[in-house]
PyMOL CGO cylinders between C-alpha atoms (Angstrom):
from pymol import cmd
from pymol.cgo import CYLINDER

trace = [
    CYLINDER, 0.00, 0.00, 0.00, 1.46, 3.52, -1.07, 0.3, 1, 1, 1, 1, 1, 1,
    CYLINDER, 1.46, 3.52, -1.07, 0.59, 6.84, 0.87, 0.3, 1, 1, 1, 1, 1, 1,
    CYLINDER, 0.59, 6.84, 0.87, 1.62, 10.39, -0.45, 0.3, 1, 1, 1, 1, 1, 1,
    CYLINDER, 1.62, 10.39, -0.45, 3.93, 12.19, 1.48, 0.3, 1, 1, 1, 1, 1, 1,
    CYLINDER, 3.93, 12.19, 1.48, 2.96, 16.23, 2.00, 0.3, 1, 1, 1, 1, 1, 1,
    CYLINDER, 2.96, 16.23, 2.00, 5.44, 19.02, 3.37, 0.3, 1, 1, 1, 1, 1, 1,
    CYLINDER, 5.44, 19.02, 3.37, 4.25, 21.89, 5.50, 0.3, 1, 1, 1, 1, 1, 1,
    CYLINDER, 4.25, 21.89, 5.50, 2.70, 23.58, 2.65, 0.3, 1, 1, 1, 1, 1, 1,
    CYLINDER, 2.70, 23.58, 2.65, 0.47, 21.03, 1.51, 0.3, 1, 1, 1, 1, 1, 1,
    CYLINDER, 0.47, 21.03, 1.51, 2.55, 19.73, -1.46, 0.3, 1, 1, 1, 1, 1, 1,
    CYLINDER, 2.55, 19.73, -1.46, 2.82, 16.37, -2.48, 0.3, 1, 1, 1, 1, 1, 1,
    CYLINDER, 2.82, 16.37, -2.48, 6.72, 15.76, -2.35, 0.3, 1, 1, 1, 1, 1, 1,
    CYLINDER, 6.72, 15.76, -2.35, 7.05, 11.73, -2.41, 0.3, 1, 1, 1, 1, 1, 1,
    CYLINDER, 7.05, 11.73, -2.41, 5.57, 8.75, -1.83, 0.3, 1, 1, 1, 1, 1, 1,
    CYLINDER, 5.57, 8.75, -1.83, 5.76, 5.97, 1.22, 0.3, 1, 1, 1, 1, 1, 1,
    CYLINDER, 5.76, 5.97, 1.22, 5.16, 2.37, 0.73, 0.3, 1, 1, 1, 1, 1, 1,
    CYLINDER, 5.16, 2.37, 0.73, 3.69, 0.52, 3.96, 0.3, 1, 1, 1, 1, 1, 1,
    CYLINDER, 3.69, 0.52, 3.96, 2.39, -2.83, 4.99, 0.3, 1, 1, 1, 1, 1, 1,
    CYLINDER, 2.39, -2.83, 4.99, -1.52, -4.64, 3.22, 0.3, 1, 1, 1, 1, 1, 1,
    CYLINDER, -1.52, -4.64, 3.22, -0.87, -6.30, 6.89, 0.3, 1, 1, 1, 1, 1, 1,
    CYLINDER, -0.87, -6.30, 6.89, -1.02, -3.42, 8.91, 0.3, 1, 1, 1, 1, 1, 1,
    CYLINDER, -1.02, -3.42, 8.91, -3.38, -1.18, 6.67, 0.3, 1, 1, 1, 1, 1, 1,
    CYLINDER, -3.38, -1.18, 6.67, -5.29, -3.04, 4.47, 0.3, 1, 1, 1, 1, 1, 1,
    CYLINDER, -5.29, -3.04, 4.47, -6.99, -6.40, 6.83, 0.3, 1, 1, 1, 1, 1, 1,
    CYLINDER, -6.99, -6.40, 6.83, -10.36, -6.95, 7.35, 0.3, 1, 1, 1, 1, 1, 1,
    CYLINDER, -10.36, -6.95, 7.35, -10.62, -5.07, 10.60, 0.3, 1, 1, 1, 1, 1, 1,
    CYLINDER, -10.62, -5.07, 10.60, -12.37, -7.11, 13.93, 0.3, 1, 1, 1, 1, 1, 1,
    CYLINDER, -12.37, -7.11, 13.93, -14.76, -4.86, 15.59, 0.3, 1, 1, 1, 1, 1, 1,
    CYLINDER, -14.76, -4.86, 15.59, -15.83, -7.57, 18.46, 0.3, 1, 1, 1, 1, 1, 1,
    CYLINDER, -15.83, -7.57, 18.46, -11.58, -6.95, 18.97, 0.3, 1, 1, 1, 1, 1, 1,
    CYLINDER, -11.58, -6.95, 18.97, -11.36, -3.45, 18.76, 0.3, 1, 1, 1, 1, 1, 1,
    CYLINDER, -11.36, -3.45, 18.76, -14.00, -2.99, 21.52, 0.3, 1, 1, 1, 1, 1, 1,
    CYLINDER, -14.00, -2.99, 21.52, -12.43, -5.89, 23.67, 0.3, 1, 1, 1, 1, 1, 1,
    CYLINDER, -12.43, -5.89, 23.67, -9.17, -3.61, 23.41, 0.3, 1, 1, 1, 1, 1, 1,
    CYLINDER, -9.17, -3.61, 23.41, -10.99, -0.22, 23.74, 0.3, 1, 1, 1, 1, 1, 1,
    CYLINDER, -10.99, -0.22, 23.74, -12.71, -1.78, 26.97, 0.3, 1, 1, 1, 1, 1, 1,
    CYLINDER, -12.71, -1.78, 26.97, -9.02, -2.92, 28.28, 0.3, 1, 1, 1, 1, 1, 1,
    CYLINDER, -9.02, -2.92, 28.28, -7.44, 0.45, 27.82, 0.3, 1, 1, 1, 1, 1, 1,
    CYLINDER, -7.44, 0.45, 27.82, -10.23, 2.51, 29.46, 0.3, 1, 1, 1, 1, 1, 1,
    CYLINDER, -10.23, 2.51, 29.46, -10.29, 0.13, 32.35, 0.3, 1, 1, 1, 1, 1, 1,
    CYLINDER, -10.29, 0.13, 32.35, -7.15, 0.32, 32.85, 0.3, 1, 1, 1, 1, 1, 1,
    CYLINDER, -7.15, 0.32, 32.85, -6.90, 3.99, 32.80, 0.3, 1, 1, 1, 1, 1, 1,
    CYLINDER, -6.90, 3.99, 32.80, -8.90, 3.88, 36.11, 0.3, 1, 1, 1, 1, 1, 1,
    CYLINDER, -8.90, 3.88, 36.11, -7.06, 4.28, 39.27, 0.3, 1, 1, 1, 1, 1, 1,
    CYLINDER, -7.06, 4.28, 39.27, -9.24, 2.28, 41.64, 0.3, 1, 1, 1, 1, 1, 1,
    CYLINDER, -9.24, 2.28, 41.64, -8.63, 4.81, 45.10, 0.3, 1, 1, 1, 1, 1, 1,
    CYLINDER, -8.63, 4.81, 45.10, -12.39, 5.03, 45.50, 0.3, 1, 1, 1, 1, 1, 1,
    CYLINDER, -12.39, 5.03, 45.50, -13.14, 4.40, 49.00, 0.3, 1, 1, 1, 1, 1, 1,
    CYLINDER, -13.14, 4.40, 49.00, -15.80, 5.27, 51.75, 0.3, 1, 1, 1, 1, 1, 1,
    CYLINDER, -15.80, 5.27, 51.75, -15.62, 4.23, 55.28, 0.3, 1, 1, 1, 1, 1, 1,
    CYLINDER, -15.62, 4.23, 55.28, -17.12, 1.28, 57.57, 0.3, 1, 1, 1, 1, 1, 1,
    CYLINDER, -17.12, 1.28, 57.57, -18.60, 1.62, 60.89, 0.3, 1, 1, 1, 1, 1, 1,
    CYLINDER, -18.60, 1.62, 60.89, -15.58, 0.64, 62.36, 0.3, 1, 1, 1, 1, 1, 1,
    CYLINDER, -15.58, 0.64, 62.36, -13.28, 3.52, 60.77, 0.3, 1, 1, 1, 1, 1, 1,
    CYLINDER, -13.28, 3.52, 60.77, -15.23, 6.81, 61.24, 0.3, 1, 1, 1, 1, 1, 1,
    CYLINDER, -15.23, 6.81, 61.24, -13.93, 9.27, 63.44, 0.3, 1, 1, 1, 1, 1, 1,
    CYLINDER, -13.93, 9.27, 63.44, -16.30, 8.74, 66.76, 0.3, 1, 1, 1, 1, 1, 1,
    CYLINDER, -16.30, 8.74, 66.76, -19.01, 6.47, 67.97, 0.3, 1, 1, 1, 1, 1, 1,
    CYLINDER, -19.01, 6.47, 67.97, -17.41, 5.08, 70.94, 0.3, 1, 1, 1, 1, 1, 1,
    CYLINDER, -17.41, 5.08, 70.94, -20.31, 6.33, 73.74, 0.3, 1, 1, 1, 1, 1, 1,
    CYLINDER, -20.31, 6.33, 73.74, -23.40, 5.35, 74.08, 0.3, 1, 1, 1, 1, 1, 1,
    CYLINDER, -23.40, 5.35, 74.08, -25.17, 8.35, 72.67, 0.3, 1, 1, 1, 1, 1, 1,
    CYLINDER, -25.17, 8.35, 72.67, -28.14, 7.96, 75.00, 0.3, 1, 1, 1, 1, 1, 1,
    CYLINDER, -28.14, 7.96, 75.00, -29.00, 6.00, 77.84, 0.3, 1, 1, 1, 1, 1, 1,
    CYLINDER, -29.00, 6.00, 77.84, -30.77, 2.62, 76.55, 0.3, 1, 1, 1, 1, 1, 1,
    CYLINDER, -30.77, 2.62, 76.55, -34.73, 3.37, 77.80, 0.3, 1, 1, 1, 1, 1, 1,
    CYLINDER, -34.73, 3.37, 77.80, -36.81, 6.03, 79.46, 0.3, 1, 1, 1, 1, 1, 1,
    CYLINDER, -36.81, 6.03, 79.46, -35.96, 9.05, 76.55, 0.3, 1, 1, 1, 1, 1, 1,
    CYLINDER, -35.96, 9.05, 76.55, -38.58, 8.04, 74.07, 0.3, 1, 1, 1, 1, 1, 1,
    CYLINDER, -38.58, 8.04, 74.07, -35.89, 7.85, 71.66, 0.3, 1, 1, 1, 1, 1, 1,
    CYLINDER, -35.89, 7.85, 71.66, -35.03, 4.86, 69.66, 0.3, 1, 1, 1, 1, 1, 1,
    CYLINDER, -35.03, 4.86, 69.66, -32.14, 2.91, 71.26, 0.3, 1, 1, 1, 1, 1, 1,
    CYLINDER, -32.14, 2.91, 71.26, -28.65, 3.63, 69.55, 0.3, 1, 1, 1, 1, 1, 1,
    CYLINDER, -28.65, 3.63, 69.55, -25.74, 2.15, 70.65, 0.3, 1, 1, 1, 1, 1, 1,
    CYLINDER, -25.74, 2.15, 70.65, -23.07, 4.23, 68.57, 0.3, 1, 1, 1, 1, 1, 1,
    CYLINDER, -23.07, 4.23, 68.57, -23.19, 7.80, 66.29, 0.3, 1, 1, 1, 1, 1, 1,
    CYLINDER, -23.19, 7.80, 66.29, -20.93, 5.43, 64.01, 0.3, 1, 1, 1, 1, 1, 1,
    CYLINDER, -20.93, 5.43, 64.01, -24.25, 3.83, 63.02, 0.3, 1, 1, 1, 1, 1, 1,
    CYLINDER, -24.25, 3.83, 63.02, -24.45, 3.52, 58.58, 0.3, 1, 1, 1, 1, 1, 1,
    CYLINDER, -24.45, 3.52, 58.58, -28.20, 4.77, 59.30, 0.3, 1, 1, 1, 1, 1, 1,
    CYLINDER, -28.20, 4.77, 59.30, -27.30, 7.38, 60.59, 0.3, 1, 1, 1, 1, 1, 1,
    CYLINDER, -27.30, 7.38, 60.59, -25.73, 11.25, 59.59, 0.3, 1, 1, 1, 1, 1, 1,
    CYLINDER, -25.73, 11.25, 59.59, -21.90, 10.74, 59.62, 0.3, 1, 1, 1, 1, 1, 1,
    CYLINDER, -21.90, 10.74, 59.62, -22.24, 7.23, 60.54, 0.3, 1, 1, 1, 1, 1, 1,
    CYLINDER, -22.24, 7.23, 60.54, -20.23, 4.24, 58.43, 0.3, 1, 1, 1, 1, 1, 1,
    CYLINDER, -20.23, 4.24, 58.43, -20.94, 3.27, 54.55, 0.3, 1, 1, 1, 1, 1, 1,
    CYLINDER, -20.94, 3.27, 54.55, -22.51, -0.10, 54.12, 0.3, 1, 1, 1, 1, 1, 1,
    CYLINDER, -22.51, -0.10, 54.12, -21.47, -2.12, 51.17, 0.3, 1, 1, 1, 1, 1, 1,
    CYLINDER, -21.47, -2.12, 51.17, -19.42, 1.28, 50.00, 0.3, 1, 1, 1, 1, 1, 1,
    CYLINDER, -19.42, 1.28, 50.00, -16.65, 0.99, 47.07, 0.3, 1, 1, 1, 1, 1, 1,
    CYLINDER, -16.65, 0.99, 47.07, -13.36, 0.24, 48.41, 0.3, 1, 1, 1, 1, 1, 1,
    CYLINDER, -13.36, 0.24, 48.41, -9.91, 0.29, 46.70, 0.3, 1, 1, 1, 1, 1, 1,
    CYLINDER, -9.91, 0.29, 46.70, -9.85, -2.02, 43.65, 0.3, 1, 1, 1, 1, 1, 1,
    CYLINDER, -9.85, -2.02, 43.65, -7.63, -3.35, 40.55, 0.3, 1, 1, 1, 1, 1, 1,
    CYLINDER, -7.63, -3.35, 40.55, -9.35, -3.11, 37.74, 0.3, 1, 1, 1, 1, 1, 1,
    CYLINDER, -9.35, -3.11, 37.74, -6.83, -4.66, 35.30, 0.3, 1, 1, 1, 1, 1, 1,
    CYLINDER, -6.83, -4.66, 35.30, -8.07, -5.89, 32.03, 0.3, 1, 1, 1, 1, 1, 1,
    CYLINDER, -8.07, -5.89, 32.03, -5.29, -8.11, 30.33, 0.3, 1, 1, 1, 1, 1, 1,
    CYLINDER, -5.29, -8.11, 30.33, -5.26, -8.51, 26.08, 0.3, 1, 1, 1, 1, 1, 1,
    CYLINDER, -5.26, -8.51, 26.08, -2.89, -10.75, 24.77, 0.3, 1, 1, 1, 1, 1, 1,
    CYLINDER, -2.89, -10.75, 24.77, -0.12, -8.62, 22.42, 0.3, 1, 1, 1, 1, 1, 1,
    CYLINDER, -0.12, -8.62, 22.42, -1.49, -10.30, 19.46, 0.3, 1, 1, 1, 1, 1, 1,
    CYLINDER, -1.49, -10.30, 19.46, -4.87, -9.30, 19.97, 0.3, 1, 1, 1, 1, 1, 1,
    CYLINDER, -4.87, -9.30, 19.97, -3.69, -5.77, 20.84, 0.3, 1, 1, 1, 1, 1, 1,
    CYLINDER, -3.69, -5.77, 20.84, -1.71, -5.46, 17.41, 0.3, 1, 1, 1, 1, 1, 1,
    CYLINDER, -1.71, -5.46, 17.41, -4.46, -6.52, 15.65, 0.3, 1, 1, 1, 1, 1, 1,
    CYLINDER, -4.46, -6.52, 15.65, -7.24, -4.12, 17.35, 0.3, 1, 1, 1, 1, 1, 1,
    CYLINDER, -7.24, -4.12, 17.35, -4.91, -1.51, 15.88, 0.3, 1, 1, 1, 1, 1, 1,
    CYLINDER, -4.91, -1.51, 15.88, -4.40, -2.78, 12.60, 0.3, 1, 1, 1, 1, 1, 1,
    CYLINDER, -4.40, -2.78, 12.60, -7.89, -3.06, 11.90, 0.3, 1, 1, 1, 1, 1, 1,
    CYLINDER, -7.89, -3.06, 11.90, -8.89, 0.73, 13.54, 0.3, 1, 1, 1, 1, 1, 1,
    CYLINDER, -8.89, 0.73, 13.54, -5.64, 1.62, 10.80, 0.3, 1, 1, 1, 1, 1, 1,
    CYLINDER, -5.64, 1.62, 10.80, -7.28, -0.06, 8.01, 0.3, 1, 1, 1, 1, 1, 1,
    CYLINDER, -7.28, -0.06, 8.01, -11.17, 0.98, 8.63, 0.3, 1, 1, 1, 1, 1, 1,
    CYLINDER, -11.17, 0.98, 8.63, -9.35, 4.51, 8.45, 0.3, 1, 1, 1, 1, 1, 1,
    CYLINDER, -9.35, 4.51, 8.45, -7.46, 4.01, 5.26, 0.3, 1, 1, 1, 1, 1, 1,
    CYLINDER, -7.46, 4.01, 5.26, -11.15, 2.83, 3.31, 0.3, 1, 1, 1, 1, 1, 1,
    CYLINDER, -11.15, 2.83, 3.31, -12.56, 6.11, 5.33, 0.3, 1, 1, 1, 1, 1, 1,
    CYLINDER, -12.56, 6.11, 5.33, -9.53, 7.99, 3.27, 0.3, 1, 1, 1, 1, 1, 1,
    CYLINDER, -9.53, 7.99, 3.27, -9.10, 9.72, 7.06, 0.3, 1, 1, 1, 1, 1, 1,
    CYLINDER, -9.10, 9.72, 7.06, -5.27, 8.74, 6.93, 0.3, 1, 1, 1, 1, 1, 1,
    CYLINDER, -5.27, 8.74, 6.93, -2.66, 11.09, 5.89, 0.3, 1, 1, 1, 1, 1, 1,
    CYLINDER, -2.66, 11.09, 5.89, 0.79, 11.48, 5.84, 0.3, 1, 1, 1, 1, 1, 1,
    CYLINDER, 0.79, 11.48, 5.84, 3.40, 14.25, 6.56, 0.3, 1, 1, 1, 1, 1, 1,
    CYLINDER, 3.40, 14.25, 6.56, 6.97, 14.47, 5.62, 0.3, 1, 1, 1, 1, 1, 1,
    CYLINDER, 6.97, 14.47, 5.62, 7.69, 16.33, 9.17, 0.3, 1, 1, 1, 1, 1, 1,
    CYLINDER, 7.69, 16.33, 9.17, 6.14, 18.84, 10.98, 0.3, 1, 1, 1, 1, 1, 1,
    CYLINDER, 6.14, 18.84, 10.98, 9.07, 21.61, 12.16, 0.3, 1, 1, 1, 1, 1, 1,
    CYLINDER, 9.07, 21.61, 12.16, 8.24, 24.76, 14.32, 0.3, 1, 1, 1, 1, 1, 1,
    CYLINDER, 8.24, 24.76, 14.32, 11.16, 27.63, 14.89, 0.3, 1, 1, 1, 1, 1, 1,
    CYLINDER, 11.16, 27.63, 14.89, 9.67, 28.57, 17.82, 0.3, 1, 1, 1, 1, 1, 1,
    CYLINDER, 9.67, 28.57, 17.82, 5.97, 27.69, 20.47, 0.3, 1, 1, 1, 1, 1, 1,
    CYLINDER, 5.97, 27.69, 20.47, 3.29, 29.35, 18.16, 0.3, 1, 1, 1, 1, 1, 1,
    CYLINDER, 3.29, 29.35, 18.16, 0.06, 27.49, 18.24, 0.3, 1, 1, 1, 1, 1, 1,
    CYLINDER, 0.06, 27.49, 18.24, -1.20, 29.84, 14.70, 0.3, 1, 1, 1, 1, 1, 1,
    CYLINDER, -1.20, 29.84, 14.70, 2.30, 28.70, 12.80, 0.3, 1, 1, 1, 1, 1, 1,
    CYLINDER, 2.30, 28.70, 12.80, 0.35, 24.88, 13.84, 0.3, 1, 1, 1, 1, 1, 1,
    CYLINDER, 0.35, 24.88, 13.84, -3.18, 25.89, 12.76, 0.3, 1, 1, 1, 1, 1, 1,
    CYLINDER, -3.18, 25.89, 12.76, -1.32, 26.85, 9.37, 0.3, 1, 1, 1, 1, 1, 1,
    CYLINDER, -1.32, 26.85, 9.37, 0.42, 23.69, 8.73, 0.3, 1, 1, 1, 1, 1, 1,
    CYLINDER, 0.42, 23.69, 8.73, -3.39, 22.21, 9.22, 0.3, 1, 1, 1, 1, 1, 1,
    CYLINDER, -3.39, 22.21, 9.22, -4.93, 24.50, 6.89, 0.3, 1, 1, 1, 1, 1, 1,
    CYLINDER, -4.93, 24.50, 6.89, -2.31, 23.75, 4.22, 0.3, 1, 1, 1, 1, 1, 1,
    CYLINDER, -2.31, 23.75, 4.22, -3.22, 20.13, 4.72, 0.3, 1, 1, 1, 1, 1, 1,
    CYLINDER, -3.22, 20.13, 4.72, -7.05, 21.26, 4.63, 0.3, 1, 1, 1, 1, 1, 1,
    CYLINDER, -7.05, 21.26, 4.63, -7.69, 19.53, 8.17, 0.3, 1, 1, 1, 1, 1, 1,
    CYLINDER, -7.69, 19.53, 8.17, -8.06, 22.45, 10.57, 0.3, 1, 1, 1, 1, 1, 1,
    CYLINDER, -8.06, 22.45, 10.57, -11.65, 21.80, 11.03, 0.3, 1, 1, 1, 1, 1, 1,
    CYLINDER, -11.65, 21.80, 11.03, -11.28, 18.48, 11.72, 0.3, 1, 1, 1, 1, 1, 1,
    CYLINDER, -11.28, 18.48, 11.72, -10.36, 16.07, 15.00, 0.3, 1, 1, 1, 1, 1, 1,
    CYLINDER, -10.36, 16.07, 15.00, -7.04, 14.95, 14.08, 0.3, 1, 1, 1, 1, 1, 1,
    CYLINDER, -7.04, 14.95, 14.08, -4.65, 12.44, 16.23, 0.3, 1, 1, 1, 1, 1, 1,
    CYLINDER, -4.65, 12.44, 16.23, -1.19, 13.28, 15.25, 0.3, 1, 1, 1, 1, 1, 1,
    CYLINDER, -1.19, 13.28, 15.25, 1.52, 11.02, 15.29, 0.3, 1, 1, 1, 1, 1, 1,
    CYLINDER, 1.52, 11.02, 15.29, 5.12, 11.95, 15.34, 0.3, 1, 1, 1, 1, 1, 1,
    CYLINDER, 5.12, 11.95, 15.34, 8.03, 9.34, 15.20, 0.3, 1, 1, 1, 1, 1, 1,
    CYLINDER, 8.03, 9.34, 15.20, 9.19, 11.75, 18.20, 0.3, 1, 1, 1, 1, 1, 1,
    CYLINDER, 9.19, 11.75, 18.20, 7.39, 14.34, 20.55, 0.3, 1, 1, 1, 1, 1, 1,
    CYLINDER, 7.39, 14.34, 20.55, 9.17, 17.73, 19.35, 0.3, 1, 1, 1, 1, 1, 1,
    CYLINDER, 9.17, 17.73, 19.35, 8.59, 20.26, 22.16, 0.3, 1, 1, 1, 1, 1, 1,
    CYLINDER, 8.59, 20.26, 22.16, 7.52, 23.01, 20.42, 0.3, 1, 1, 1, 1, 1, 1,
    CYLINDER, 7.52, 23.01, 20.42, 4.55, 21.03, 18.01, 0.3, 1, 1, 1, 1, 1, 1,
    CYLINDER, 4.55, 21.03, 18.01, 3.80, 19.47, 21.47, 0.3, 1, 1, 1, 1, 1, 1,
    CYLINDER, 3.80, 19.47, 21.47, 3.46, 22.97, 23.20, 0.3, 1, 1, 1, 1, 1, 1,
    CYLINDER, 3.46, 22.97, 23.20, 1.86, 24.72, 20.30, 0.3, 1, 1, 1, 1, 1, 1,
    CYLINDER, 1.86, 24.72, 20.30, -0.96, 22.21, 19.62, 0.3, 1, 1, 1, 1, 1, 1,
    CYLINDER, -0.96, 22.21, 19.62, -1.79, 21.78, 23.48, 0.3, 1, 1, 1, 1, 1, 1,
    CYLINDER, -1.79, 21.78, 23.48, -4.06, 24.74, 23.49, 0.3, 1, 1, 1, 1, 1, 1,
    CYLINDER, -4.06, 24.74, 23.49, -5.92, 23.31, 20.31, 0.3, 1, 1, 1, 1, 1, 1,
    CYLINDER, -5.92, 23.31, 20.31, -9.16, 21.10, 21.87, 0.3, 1, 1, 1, 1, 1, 1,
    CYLINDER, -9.16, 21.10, 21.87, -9.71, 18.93, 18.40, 0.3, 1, 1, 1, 1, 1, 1,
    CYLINDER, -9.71, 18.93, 18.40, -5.45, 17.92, 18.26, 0.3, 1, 1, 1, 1, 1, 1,
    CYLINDER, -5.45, 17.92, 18.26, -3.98, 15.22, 20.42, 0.3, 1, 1, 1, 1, 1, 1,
    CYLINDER, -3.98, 15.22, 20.42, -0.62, 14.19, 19.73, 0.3, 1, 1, 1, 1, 1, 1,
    CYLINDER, -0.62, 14.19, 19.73, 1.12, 11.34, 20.62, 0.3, 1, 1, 1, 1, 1, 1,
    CYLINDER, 1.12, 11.34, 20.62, 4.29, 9.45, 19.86, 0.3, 1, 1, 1, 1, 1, 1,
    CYLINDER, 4.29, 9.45, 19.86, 3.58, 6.78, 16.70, 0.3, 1, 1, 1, 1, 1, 1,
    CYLINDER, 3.58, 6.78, 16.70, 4.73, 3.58, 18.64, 0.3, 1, 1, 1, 1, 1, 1,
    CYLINDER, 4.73, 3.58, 18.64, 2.77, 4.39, 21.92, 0.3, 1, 1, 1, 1, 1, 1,
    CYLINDER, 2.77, 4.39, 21.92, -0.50, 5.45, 20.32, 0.3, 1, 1, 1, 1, 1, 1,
    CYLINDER, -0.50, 5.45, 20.32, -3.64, 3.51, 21.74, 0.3, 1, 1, 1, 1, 1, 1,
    CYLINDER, -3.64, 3.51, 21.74, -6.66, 1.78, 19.93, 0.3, 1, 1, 1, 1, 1, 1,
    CYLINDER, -6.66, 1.78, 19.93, -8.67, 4.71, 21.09, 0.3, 1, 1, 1, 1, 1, 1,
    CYLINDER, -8.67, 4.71, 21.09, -6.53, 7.11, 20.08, 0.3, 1, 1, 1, 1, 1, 1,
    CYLINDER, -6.53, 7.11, 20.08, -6.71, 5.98, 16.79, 0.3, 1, 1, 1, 1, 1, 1,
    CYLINDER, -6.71, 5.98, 16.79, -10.74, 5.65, 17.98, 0.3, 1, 1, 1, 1, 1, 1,
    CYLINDER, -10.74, 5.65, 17.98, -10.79, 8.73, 18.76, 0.3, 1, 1, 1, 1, 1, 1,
    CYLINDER, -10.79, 8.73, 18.76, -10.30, 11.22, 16.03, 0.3, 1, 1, 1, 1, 1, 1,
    CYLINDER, -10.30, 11.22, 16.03, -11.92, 12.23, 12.44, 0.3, 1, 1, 1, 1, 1, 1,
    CYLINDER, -11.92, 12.23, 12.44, -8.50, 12.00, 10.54, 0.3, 1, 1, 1, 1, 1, 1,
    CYLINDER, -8.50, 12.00, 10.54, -4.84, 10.31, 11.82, 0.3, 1, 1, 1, 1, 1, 1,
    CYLINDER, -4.84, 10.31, 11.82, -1.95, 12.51, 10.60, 0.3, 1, 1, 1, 1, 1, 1,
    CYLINDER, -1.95, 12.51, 10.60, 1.14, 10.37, 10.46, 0.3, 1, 1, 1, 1, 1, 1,
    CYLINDER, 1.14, 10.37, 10.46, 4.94, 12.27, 9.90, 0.3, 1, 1, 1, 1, 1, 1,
    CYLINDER, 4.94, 12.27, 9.90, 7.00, 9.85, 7.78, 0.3, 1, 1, 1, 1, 1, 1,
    CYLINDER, 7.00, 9.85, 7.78, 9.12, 8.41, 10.40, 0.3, 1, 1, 1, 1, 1, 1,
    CYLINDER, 9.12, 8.41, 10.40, 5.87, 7.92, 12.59, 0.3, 1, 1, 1, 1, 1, 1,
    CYLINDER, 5.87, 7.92, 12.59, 4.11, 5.51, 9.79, 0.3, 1, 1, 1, 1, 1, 1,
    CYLINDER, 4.11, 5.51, 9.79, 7.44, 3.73, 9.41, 0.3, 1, 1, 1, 1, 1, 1,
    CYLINDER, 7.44, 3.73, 9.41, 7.91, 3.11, 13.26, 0.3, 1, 1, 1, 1, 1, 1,
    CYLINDER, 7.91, 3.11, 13.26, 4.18, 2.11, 13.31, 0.3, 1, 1, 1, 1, 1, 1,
    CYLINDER, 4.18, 2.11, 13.31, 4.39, -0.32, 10.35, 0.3, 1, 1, 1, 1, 1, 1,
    CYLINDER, 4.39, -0.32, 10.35, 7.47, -2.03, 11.55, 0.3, 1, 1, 1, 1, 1, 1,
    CYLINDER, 7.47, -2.03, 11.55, 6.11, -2.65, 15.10, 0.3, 1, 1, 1, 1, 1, 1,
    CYLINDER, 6.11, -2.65, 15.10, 1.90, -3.88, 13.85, 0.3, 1, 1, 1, 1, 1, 1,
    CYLINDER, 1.90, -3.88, 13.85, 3.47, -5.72, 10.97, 0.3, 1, 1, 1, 1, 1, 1,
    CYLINDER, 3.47, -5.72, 10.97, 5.02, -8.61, 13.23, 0.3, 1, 1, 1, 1, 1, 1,
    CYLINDER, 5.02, -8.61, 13.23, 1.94, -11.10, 13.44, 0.3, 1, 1, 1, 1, 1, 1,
]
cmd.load_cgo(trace, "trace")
């Protein structure tokens, strides 16, 4: 499979040959939502906790004295029925883990990759190179390309820090380094924006089955 390669300007300047095994398979959506699952389950750190009856602050005393008050009997303010009291059945710390075999991760990707390629949503930039942090000298490069209006998940062989500093103020452009880029990620956008390196790094990593 052959991409065109653009430069800043929105030229065509060469062309980039790339795997029918990474871009062009018949893509698995039961598998891509398996892996999407995984990686937003993962993402959750688990710290949510309440407290029992036994660890609130308090409830040692009697609050009142057992009859004669009218009152219901209580035996502790530490009570889950009542204000300030202990959580019953309340979350607590948890894992929540979700492991996918490296085959089956590869291949969620490969077939997100390929859906995109039949969408025509993939494209392909020879680098992207900013003299100094200027999120408009960004906005440029993606009207050249004629995807400023889009969502748009770039990805960059290597994070440069100035593309990574101009494009953080931008809500529709996430960037992230080729080989570390996520099923969602690639999920997650209207158009994937490769820089030549990026595809290369990407195709020699998904193309080992």
């Amino acid at each position: 499979m052959e991409f065109s390669v653009y430069d800043q300007s929105g030229s065509v300047t060469s062309k980039i040959e790339v795997d029918d095994s990474v871009f062009n398979v018949t893509p698995n959506e039961e598998l891509v939502h398996r892996a999407v699952v995984a990686e937003m389950t993962n993402a959750r750190t688990g710290t949510h906790s309440t407290k029992t009856r036994s660890e609130v602050r308090g409830g040692g005393r009697k609050p009142w004295r057992q009859k004669g008050t009218g009152r219901a009997r209580a035996g502790t303010t530490s009570s889950p029925i009542w204000r300030g009291g202990g959580v019953t059945f309340g979350p607590k710390p948890k894992n929540y883990e979700k492991k996918l075999p490296k085959k089956m991760r590869r291949l969620a990707r490969k077939s997100v990759l390929s859906k995109r390629v039949s969408d025509k949503a993939v494209m392909v930039i020879d680098s992207v190179k900013l003299e100094e942090v200027k999120t408009k000298k960004f906005v440029e490069v993606l009207e050249k390309l004629g995807i400023n209006d889009k969502k748009i998940t770039f990805l960059p062989a290597e994070l440069d820090e100035n593309v990574l500093l101009s494009s953080q103020n931008l809500p529709n452009v996430f960037v992230v380094q080729a080989e570390s880029v996520s099923t969602y990620d690639l999920l997650d956008c209207e158009v994937i924006l490769f820089d030549k390196e990026g595809i290369r790094r990407l195709n020699s990593q998904l193309e080992v089955s």
